[in-house]
Structures are given as C-alpha cells and as structure tokens.
C-alpha positions as CSV (number, residue, x, y, z in Angstrom):
1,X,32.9,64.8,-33.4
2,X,30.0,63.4,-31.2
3,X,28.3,62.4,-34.5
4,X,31.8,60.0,-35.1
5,X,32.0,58.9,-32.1
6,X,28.2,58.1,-31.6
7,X,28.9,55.8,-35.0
8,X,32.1,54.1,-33.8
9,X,30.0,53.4,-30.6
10,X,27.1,51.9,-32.8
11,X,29.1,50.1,-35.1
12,X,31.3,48.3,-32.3
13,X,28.2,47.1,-30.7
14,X,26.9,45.8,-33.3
15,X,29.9,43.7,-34.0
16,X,30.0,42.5,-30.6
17,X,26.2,41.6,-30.6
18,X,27.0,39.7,-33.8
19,X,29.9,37.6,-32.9
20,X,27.8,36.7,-29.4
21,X,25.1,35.8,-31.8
22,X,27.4,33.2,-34.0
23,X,28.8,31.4,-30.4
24,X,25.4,31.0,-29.1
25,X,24.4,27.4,-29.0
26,X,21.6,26.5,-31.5
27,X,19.3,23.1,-31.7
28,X,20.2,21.4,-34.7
29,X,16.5,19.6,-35.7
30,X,16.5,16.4,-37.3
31,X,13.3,14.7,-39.5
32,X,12.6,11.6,-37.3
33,X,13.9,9.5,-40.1
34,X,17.4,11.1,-39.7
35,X,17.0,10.7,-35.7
36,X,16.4,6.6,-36.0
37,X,19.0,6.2,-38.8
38,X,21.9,7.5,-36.3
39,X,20.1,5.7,-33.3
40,X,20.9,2.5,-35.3
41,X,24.3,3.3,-36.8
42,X,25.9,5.8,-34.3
43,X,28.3,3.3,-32.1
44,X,26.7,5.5,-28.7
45,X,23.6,6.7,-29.9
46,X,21.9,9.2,-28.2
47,X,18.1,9.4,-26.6
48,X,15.8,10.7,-29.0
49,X,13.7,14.2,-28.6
50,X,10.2,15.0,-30.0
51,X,8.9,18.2,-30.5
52,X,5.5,17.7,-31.6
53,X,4.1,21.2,-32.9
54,X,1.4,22.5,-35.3
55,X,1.8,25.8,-37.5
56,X,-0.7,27.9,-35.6
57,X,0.0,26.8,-32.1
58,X,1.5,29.8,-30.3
59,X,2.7,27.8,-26.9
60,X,4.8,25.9,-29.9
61,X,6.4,29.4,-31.1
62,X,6.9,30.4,-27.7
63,X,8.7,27.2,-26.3
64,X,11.0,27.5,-29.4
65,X,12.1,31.0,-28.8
66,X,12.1,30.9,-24.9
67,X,12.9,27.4,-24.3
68,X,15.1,25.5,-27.0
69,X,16.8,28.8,-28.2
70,X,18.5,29.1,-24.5
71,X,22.1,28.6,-24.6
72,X,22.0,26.0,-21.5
73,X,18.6,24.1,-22.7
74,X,20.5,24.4,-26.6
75,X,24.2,22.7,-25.0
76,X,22.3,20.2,-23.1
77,X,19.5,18.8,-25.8
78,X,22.2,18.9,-28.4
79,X,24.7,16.3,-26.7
80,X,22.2,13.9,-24.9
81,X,19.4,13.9,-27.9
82,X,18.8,13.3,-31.3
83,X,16.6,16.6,-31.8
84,X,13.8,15.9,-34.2
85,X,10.8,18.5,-34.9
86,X,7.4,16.3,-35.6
87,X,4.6,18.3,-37.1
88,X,1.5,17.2,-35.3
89,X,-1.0,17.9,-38.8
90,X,2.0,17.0,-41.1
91,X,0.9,15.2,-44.1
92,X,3.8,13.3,-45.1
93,X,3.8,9.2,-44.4
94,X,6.1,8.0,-42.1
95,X,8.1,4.3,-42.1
96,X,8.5,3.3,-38.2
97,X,9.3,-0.4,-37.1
98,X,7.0,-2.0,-40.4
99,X,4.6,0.5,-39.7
100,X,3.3,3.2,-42.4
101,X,2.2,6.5,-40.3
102,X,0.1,8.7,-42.3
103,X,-2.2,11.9,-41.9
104,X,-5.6,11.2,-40.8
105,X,-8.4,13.8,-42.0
106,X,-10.5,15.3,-39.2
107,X,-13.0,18.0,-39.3
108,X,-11.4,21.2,-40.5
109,X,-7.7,20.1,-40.0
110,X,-6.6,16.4,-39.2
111,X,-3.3,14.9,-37.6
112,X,-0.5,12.9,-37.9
113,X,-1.0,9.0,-36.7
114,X,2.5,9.1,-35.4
115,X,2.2,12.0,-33.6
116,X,-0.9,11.0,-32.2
117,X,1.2,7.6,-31.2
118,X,3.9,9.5,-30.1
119,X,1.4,11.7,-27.8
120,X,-0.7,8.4,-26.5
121,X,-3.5,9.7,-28.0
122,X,-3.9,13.1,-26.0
123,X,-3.1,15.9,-29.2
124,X,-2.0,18.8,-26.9
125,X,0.2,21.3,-28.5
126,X,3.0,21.3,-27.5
127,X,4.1,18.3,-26.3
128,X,7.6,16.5,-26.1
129,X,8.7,12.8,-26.1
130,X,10.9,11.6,-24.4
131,X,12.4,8.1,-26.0
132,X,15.5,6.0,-25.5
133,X,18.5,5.3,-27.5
134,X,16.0,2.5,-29.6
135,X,12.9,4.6,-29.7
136,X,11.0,3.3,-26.8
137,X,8.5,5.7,-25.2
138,X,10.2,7.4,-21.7
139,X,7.2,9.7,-21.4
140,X,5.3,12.0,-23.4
141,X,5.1,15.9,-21.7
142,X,2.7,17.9,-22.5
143,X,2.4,22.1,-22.5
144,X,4.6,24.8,-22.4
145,X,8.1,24.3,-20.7
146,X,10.0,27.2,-19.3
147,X,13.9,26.5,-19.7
148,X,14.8,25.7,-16.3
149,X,12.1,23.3,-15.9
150,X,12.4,21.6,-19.1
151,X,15.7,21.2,-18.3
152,X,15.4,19.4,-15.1
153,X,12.6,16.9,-17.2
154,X,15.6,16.7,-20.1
155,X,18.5,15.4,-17.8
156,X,15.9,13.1,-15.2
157,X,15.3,11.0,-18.7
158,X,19.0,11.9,-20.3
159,X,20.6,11.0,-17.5
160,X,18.6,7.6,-16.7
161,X,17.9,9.3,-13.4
162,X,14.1,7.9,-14.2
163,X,15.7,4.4,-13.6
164,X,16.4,5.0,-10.3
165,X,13.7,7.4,-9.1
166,X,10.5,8.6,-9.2
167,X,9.8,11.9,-10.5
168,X,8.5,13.3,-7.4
169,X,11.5,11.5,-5.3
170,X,13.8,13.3,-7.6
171,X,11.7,16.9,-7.8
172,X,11.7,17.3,-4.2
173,X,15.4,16.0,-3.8
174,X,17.1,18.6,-6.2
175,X,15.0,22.1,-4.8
C-alpha cells in the first residue's frame, strides 16, 4: 500500500514538474543573419541582442542557465529583441553592410572580426550588444549578468529609456 501510493506520489510530480517545464518561457536564438533579415522585413522590427560567447568560457555557460533561461529575463528578451548567439572564435564568414567578417588566427585560438567589432575591440567573454532596430551599436556590456540586473540594462535600451537618460540618472531613480 505505501509502496502504491509512494509511486502515485512520484509519478504525479513528475507530471506536474513536466508540464511547468513545457510553459516555461525559452530564448529562441537566431544566427545574426536571421536577426538583420527580420530587422529589414518585419513592419516593427525589434532591437537586436548579442550574446557573444566562446565554447570554453564558463561565465558564458553560467549566464545562459542563470540569466537567459529565467522565465522573466526569457518573456522580456523574446518580445523586445531579435535574440542572436555570436560565437566570439567562430569561423564562419559573415556578410554585414558590404562588409565580409571572417575569423582571424591568433596564437593558440583566434576570433571572430565581427565579434571583435561588435565588442569595440575589448574580447571579454561574455559580453552582450546592445543594437537598435537597424543595427547600430547602443552599447556593448561586458561580464556576467545576474537576471535582475540584466534585466534592468535590457529594458533601459528596449525601452529607449537611454534616449532620455543617463544610465546613472536612471540606476539611482529606479532603487
């Protein structure tokens, strides 16, 4: 009897852990070719998100579990940005604006011109860009972002808040 109803108690949570697990919001990532075809054919196209990661860089693994895998961080990124994952050593050219970006060997690894771009020049794993609805550079952020933080840097540049103030006007405003 206790072994039945130890099972019944086992198998229910594990159906309710798996339907919480299919409502969850996810990140859906885009190549950054994807991310400026819809910024120039969506009729409201959205602000476009950089992750720029390497392979081996645990901050990156971290800040994918902790930070874009919560549910409010997920909700948010997904309707304001274009999502695109950039790997900062990848080795696949990339078309931008007439320009062919391309992986650059460098001692034992190398990087991505594009990322390097992206990142002004500073590699630092991880870092996010920020750009607007044509691809223009808001601001490159580098390090590890805990959720509520990253979020308050996702909606000052989402919500054009950066227009209107500085960051450290708008920090010390919303504690």
């Amino acid at each position: 009897m206790v072994r039945k109803s130890l099972f019944t108690l086992l198998t229910s949570l594990g159906f309710a852990l798996m339907s919480f697990n299919s409502t969850a919001q996810t990140v859906e990532w885009l190549s950054w070719e994807e991310a400026i075809e819809l910024a120039g054919t969506d009729k409201n196209p959205k602000k476009i998100f950089v992750d720029v990661y390497t392979d081996w860089c645990g901050w990156c693994k971290k800040m994918d579990k902790d930070t874009f895998q919560n549910p409010q961080v997920a909700a948010y990124m997904s309707k304001t940005y274009y999502m695109v994952k950039l790997d900062g050593e990848g080795k696949e050219p990339i078309e931008y604006k007439g320009q062919t970006f391309k992986y650059v060997p460098s001692g034992r690894s190398g990087y991505h011109e594009l990322a390097a771009a992206l990142m002004q020049g500073k590699l630092s794993y991880p870092t996010t860009i920020f750009l607007d609805e044509q691809a223009n550079m808001l601001s490159p952020v580098p390090g590890y972002q805990k959720p509520e933080p990253f979020l308050k840097i996702a909606k000052y540049f989402g919500e054009d808040i950066h227009k209107e103030k500085d960051w450290q006007t708008y920090v010390s405003e919303s504690k």
